[in-house]
C-alpha positions in Angstrom: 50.1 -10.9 -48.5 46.7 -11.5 -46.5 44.7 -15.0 -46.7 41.5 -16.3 -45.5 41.2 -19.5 -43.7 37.5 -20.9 -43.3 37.4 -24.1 -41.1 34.2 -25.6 -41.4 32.7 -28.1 -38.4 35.5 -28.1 -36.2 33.9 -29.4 -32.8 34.9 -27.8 -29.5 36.7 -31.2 -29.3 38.8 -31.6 -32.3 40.0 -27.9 -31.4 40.5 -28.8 -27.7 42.6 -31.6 -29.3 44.8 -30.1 -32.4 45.8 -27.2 -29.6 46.8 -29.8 -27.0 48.7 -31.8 -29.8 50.1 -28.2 -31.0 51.3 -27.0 -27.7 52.4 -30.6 -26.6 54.9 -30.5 -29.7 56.5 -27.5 -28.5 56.3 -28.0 -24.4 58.3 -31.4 -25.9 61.0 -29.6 -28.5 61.6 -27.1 -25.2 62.1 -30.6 -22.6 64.2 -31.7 -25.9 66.2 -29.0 -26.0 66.9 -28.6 -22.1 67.8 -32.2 -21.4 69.9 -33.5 -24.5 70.8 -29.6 -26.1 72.5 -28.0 -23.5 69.3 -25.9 -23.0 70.8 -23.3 -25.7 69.4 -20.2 -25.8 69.1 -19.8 -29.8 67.0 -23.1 -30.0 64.8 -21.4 -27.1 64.3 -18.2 -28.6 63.7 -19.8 -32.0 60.9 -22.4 -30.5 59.3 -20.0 -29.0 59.1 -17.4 -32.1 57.7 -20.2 -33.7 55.0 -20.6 -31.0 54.1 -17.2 -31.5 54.0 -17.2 -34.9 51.5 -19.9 -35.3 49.3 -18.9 -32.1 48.9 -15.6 -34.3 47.9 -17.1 -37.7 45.4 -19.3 -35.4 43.9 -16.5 -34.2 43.3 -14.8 -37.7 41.2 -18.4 -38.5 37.1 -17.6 -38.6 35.4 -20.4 -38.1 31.8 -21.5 -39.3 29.2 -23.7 -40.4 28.7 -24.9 -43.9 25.9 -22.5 -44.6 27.6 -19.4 -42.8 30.7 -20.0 -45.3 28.7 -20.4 -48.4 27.5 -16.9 -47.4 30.6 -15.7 -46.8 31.9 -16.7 -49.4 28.9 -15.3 -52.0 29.2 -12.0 -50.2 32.8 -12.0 -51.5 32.5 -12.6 -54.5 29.8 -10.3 -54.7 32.2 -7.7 -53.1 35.1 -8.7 -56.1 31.9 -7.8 -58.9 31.6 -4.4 -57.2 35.4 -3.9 -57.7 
C-alpha cells in the first residue's frame, strides 16, 4: 500500500525540533532499557527496528509550500482523469 504525505510550512526549525524530540525518545527508551532492563537484547533490536522504520517513512515525506501542493495536488488529479 503506497501513501502520500504533504507537509506544508514546516520551518527548518520545527523540523530541527520534531527530529531532536524523535531521536531523544529513542536515545531515552535505549538509556531506559540499559539501566533498569537488564540492557536486553530483544528490547534493543526492537527500538532500533522501530528507529529505522520511521527514519524511512520520514524520508518518503515531500515537503512544500501551500501553492506548490495545490499544484501537486491538481496535477494528480488531473493524472486520475487520464486513468
Amino acid at each position: 500500500m503506497e501513501f502520500k504525505v504533504l507537509v506544508i510550512n514546516e520551518s527548518t526549525a520545527k523540523s530541527i525540533i520534531t527530529d531532536t524530540y524523535t531521536f531523544g525518545c529513542f536515545i531515552g527508551c535505549l538509556f531506559l532499557n540499559y539501566h533498569f532492563l537488564g540492557n536486553s537484547t530483544v528490547v534493543t533490536i526492537f527500538i532500533c527496528t522501530m528507529l529505522i522504520l520511521i527514519t524511512a517513512v520520514r524520508s518518503k515525506t515531500k515537503k512544500m509550500t501551500p501553492d506548490e501542493a495545490l499544484e501537486y495536488l491538481k496535477g494528480e488529479e488531473h493524472a486520475k482523469k487520464r486513468q
